[in-house]
LUMNULUM-855584 format. One record per atom (N, C-alpha, C, O): residue number from 1; x, y, z. Coordinates in steps of 0.05 Angstrom, whole numbers, plus 5000, padded with zeros to 4 digits. Atoms other than C-alpha are relative to their C-alpha. Layout:
N
{node NUM, {X, Y, Z}} ...
END
This chain:
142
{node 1, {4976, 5016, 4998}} {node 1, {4735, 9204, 2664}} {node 1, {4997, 4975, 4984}} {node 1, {4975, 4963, 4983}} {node 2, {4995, 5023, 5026}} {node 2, {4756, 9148, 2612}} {node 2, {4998, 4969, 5019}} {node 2, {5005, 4965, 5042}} {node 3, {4998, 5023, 4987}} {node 3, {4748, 9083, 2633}} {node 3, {5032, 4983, 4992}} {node 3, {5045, 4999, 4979}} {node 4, {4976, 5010, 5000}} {node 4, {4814, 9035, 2629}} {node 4, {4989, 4977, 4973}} {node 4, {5006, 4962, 4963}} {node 5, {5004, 5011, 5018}} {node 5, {4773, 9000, 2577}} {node 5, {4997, 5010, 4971}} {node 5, {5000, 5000, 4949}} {node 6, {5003, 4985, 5032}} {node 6, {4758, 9052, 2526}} {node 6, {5030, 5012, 4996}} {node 6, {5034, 5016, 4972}} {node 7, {4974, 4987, 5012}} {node 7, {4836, 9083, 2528}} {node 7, {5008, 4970, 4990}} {node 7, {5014, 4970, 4966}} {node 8, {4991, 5018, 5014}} {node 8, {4855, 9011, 2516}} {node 8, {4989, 4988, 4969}} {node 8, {4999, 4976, 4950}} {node 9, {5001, 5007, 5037}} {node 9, {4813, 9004, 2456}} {node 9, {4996, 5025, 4980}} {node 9, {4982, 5025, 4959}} {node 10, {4993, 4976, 5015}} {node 10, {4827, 9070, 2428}} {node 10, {5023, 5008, 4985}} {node 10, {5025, 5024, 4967}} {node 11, {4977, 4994, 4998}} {node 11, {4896, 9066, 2431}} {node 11, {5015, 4964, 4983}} {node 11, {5033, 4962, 4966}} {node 12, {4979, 5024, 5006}} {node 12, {4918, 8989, 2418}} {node 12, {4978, 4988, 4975}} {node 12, {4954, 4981, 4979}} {node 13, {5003, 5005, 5024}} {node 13, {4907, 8971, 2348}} {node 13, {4999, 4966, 4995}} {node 13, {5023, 4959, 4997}} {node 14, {4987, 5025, 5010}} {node 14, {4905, 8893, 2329}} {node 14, {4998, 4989, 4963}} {node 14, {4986, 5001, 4945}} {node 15, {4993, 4998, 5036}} {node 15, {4922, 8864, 2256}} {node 15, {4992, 4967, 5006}} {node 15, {4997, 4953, 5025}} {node 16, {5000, 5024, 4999}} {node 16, {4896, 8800, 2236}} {node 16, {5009, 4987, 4983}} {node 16, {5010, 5005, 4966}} {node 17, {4990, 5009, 5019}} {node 17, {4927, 8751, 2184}} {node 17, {4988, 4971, 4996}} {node 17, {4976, 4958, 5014}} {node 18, {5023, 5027, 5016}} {node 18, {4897, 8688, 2146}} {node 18, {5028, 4972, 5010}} {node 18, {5052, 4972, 5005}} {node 19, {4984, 5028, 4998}} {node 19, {4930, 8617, 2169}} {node 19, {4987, 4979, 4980}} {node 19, {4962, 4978, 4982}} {node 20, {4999, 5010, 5021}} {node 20, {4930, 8571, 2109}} {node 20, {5004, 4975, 4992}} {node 20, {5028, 4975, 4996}} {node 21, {4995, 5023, 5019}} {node 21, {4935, 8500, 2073}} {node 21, {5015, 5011, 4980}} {node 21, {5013, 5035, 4979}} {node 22, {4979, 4999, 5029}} {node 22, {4983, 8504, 2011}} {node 22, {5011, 4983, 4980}} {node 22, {5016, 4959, 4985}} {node 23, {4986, 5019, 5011}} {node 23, {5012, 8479, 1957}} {node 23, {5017, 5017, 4981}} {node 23, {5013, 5041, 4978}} {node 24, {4977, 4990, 5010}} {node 24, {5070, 8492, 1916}} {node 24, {4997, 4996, 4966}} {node 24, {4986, 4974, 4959}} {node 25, {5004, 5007, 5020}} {node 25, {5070, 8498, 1843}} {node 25, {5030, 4989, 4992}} {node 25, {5048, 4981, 5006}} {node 26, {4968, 5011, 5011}} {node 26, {5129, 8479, 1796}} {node 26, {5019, 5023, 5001}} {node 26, {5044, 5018, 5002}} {node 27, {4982, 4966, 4997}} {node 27, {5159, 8559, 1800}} {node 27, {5007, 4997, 5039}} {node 27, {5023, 5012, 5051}} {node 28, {5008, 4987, 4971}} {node 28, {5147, 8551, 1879}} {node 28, {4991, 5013, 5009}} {node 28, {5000, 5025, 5028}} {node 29, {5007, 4983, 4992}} {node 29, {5104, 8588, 1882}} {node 29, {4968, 4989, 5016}} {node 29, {4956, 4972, 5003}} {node 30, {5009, 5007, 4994}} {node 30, {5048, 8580, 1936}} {node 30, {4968, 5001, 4997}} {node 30, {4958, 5019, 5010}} {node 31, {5034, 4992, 4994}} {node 31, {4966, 8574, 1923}} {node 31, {4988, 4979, 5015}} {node 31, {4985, 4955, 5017}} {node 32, {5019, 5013, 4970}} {node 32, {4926, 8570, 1982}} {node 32, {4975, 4986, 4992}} {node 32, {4959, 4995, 4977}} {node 33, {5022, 5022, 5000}} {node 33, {4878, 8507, 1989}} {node 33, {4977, 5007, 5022}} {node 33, {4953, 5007, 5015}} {node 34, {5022, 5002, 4981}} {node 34, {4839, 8517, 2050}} {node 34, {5017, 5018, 5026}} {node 34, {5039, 5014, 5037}} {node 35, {4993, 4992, 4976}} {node 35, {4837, 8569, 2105}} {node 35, {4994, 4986, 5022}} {node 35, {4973, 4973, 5023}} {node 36, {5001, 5023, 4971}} {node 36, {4848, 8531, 2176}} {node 36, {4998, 5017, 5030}} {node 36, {4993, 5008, 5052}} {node 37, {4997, 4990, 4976}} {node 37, {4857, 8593, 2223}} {node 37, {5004, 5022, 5001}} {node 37, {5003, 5028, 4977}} {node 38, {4999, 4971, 4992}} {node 38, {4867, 8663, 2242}} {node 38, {5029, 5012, 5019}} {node 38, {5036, 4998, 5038}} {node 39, {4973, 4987, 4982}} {node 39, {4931, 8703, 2276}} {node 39, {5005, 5023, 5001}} {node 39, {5011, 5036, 4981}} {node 40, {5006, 4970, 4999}} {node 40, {4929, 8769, 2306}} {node 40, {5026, 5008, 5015}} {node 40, {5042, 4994, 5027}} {node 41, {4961, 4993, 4986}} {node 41, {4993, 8814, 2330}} {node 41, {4980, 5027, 5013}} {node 41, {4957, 5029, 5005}} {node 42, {5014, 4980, 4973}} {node 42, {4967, 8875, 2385}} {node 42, {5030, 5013, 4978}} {node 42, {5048, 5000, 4967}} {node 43, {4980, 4985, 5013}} {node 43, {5011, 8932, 2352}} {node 43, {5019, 5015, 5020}} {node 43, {5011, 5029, 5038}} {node 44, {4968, 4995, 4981}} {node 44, {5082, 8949, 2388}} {node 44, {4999, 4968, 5011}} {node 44, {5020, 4965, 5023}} {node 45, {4987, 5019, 4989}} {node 45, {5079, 8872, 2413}} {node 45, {5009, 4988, 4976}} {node 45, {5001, 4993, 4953}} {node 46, {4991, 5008, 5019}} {node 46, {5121, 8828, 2379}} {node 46, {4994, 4956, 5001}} {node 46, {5009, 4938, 4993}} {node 47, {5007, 5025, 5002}} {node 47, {5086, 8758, 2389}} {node 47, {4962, 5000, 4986}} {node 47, {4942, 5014, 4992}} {node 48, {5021, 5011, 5012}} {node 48, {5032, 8725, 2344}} {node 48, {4983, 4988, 5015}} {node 48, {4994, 4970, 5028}} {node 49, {5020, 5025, 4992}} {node 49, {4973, 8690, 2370}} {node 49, {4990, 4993, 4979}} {node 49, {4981, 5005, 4960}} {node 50, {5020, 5014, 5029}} {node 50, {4946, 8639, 2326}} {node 50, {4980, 4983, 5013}} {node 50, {4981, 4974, 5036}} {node 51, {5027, 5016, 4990}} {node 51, {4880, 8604, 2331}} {node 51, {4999, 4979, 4969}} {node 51, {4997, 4983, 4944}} {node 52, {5012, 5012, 5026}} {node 52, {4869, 8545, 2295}} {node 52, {4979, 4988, 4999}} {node 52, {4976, 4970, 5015}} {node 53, {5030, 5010, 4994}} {node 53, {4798, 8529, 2282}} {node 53, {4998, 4966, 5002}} {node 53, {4976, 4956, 5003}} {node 54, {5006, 5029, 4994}} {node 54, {4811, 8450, 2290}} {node 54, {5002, 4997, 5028}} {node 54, {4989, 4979, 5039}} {node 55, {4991, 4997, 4973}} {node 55, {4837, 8468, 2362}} {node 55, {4983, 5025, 5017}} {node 55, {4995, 5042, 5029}} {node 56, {5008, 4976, 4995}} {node 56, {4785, 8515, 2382}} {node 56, {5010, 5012, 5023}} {node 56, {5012, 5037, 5021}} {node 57, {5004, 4988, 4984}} {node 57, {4801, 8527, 2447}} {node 57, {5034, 4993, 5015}} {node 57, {5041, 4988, 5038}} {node 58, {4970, 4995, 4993}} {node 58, {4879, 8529, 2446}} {node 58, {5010, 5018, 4978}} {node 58, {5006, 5019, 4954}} {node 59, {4993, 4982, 5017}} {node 59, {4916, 8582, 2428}} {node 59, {5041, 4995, 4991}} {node 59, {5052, 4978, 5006}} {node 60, {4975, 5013, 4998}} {node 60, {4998, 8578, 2400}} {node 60, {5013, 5035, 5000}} {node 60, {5004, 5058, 4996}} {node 61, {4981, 4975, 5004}} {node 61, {5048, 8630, 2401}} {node 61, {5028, 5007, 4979}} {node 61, {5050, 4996, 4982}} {node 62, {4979, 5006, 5016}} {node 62, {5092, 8652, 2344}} {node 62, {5015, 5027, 5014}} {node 62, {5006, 5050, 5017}} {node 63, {4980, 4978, 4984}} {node 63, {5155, 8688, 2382}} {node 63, {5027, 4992, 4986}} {node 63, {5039, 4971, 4984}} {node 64, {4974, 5006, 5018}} {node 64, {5215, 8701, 2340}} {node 64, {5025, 4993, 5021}} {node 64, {5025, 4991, 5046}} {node 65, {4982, 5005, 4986}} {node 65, {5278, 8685, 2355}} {node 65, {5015, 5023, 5005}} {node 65, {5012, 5043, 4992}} {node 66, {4984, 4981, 4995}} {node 66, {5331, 8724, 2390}} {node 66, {5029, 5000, 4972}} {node 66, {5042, 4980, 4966}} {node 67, {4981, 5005, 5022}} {node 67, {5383, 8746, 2327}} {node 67, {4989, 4998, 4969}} {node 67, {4992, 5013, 4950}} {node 68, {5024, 5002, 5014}} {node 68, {5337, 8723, 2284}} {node 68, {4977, 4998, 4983}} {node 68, {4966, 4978, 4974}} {node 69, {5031, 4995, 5002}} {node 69, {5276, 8757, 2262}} {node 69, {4980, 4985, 4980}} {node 69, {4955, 4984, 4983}} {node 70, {5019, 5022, 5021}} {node 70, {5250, 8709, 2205}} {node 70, {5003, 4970, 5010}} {node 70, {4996, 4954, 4993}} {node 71, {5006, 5015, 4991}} {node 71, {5255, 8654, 2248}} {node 71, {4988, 5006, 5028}} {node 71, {4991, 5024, 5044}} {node 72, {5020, 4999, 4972}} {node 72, {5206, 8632, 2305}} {node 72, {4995, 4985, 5019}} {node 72, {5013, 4970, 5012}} {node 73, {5003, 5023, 4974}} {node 73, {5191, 8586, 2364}} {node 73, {4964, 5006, 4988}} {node 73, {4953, 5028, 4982}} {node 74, {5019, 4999, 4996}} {node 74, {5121, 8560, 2356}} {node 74, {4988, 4992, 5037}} {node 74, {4989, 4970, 5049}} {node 75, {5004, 5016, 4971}} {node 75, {5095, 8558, 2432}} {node 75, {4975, 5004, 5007}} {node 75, {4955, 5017, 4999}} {node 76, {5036, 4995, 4986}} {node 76, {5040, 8547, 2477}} {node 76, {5007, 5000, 5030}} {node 76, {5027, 4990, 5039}} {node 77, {5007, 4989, 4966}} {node 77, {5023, 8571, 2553}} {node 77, {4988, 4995, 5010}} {node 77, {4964, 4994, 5005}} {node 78, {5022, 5013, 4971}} {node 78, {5000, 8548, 2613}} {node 78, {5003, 5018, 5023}} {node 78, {5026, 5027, 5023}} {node 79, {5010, 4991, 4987}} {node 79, {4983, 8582, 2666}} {node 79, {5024, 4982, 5030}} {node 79, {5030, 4959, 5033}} {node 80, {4979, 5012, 4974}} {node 80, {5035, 8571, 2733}} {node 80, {4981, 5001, 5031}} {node 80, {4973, 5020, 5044}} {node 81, {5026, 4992, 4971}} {node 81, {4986, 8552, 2796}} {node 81, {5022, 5004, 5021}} {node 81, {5011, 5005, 5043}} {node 82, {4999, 4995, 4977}} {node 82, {5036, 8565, 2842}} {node 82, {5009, 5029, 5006}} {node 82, {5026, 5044, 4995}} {node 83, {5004, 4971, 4992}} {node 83, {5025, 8625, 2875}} {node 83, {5018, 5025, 4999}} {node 83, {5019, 5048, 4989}} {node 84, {4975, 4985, 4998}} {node 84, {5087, 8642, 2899}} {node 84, {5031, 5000, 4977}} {node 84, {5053, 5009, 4980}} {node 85, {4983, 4997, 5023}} {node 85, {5125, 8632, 2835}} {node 85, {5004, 5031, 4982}} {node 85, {4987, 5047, 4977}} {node 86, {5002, 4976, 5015}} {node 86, {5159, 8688, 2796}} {node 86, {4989, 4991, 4981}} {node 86, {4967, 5002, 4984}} {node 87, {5002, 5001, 5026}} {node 87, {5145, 8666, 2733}} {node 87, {4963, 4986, 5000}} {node 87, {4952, 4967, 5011}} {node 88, {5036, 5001, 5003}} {node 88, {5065, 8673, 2710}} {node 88, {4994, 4978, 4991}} {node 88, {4974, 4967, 5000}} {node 89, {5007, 5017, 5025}} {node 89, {5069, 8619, 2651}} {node 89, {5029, 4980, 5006}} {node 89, {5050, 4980, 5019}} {node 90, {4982, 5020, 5005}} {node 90, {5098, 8563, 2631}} {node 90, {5003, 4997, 4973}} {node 90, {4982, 4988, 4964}} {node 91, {5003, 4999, 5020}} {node 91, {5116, 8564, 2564}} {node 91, {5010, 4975, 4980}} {node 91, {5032, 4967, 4988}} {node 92, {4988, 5031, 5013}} {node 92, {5131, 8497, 2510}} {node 92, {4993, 5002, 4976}} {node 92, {4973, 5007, 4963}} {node 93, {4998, 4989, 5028}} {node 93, {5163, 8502, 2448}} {node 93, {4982, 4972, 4984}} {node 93, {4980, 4950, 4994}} {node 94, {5022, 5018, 5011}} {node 94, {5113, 8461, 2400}} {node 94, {5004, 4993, 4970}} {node 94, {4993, 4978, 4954}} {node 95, {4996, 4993, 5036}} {node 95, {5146, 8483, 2333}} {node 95, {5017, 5015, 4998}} {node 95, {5028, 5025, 5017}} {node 96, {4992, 4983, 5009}} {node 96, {5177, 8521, 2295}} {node 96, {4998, 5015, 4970}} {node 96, {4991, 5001, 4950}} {node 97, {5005, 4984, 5035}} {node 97, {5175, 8574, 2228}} {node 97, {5013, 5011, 4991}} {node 97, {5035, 5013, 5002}} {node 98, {4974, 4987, 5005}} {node 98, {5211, 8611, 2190}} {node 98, {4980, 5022, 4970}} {node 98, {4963, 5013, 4955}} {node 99, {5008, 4986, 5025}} {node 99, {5194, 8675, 2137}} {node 99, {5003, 4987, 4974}} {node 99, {5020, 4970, 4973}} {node 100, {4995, 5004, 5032}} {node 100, {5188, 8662, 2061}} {node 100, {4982, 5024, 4989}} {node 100, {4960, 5028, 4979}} {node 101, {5003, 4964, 5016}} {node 101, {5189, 8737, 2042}} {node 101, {4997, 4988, 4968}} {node 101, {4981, 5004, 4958}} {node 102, {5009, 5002, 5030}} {node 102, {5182, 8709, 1965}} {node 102, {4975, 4992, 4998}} {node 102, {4962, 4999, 4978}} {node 103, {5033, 5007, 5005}} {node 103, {5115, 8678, 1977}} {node 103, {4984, 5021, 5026}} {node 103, {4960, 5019, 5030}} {node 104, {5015, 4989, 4978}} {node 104, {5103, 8728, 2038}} {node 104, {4984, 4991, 5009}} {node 104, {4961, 5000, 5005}} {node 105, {5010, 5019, 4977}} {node 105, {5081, 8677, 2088}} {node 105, {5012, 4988, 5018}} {node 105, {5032, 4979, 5009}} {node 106, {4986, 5016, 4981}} {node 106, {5105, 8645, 2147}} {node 106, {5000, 4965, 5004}} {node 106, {4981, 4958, 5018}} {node 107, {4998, 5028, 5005}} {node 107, {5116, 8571, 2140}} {node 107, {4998, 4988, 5033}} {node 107, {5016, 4984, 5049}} {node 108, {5007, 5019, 4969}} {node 108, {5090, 8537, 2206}} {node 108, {5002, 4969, 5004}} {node 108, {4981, 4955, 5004}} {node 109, {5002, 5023, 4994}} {node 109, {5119, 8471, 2221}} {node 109, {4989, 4992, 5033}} {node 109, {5001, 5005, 5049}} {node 110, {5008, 5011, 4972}} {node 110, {5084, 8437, 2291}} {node 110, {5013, 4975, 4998}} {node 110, {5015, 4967, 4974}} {node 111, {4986, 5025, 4984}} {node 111, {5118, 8378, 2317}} {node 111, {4990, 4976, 4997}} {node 111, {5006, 4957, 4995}} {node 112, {5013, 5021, 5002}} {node 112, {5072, 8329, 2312}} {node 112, {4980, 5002, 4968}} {node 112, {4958, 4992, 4967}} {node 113, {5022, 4993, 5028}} {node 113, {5041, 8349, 2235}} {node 113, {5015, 4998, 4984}} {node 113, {5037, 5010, 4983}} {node 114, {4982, 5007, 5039}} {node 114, {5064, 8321, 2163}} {node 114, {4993, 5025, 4993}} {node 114, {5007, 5030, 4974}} {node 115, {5010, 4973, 5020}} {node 115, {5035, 8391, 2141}} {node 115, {5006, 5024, 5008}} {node 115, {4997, 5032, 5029}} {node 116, {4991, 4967, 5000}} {node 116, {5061, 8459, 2138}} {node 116, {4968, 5011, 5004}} {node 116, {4947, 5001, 4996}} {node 117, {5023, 4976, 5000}} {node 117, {5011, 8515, 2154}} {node 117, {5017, 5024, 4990}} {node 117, {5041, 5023, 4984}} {node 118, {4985, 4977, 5015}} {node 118, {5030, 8578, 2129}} {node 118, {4974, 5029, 5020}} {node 118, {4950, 5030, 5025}} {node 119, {5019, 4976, 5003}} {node 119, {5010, 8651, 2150}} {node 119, {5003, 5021, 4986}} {node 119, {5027, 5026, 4985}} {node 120, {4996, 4979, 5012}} {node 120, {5004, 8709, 2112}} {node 120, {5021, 5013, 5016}} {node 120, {5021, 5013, 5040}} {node 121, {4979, 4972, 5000}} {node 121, {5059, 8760, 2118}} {node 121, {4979, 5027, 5009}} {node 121, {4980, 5039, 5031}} {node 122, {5024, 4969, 5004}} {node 122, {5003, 8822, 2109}} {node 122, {4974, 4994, 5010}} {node 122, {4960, 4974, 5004}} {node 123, {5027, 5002, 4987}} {node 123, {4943, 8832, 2147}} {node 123, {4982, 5006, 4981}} {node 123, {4983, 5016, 4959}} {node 124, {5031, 4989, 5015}} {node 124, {4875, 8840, 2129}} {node 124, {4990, 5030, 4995}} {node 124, {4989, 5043, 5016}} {node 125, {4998, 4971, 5005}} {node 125, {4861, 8909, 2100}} {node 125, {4979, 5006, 5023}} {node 125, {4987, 5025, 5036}} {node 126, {5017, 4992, 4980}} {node 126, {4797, 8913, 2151}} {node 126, {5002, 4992, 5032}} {node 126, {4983, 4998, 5046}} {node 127, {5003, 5019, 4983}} {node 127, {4820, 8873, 2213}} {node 127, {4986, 5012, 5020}} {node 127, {4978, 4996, 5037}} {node 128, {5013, 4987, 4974}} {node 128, {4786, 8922, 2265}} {node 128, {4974, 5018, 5004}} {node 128, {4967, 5037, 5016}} {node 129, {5028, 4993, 5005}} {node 129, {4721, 8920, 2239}} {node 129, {4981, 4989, 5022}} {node 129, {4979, 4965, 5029}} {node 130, {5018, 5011, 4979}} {node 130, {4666, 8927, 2297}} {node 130, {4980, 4985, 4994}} {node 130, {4968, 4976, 5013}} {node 131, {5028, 5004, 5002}} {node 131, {4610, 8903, 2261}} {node 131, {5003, 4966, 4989}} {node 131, {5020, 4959, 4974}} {node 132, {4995, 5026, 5011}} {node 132, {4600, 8827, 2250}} {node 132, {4970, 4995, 4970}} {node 132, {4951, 5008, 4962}} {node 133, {5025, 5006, 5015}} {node 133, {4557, 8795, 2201}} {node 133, {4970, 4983, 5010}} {node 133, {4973, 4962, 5022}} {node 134, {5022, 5009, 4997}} {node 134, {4485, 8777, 2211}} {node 134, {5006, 4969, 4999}} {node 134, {5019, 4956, 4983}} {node 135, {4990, 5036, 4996}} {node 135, {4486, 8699, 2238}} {node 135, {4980, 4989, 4977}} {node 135, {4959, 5001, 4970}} {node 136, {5020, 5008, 5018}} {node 136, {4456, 8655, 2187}} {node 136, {4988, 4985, 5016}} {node 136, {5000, 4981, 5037}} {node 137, {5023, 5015, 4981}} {node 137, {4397, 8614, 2221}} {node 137, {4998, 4962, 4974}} {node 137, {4992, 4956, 4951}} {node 138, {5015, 5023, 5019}} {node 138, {4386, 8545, 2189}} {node 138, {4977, 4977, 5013}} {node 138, {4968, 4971, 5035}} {node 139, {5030, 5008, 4987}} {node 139, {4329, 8508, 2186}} {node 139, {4999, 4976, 5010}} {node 139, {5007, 4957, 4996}} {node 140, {4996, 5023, 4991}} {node 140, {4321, 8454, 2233}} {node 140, {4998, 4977, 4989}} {node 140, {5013, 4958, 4997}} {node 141, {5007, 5027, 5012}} {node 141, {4291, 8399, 2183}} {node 141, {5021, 4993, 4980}} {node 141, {5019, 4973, 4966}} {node 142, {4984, 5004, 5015}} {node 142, {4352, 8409, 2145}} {node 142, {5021, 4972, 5011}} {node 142, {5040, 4964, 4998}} 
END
């Protein structure tokens, strides 16, 4: 008998996509300066998680809008302590984005940031690769 852990990773697929620095040329067209973060979609859901490596240990949510679909609510979640509440989360909009199908990226404004982030449109051709890379070790006297 299967465990509830192996049908779930047999079955649910995730995609990951590159979060970005940018800049715009004189065509508008965008080349990326510095990757800042990572954003994965679970396949049949239709919300983003993004991680941005300056915030390690908060995550945001890109959830389109109702009507829509190339625009997004950037949000983040908290956790509802009271028990007897329906509602699990608390959710707070933080931002917002919007498609740019010509540069195929998502333009991420946050609320509090002079700077666009951007994510790719297209995932990573490998995103559900088990194997990591060998950690590099450095040497302490460095």
């Amino acid at each position: 008998m299967e465990s509830i852990k192996d049908v779930l990773s047999t079955t649910a697929q995730f995609y990951r996509f590159q979060v970005f620095l940018a800049v715009a040329n004189e065509e508008g067209k965008l080349k990326k300066t510095k990757t800042v973060g990572m954003a994965y979609l679970k396949s049949g859901q239709g919300i983003y998680t993004v991680r941005l490596w300056t915030f390690l240990g908060e995550r945001f949510f890109l959830v389109a809008k109702r009507g829509e679909p190339e625009k997004f609510f950037v949000m983040t979640r908290e956790d509802n302590r009271n028990p007897g509440s329906k509602n699990k989360y608390f959710w707070n909009i933080v931002g917002n984005a919007a498609a740019d199908t010509a540069n195929g990226v998502v333009a991420i404004d946050f609320d509090l940031f002079d700077k666009k982030v951007y994510m790719n449109l297209f995932p990573e051709k490998f995103p559900q690769s088990a194997t990591l890379p060998e950690a590099v070790a450095f040497d302490p006297a460095a």
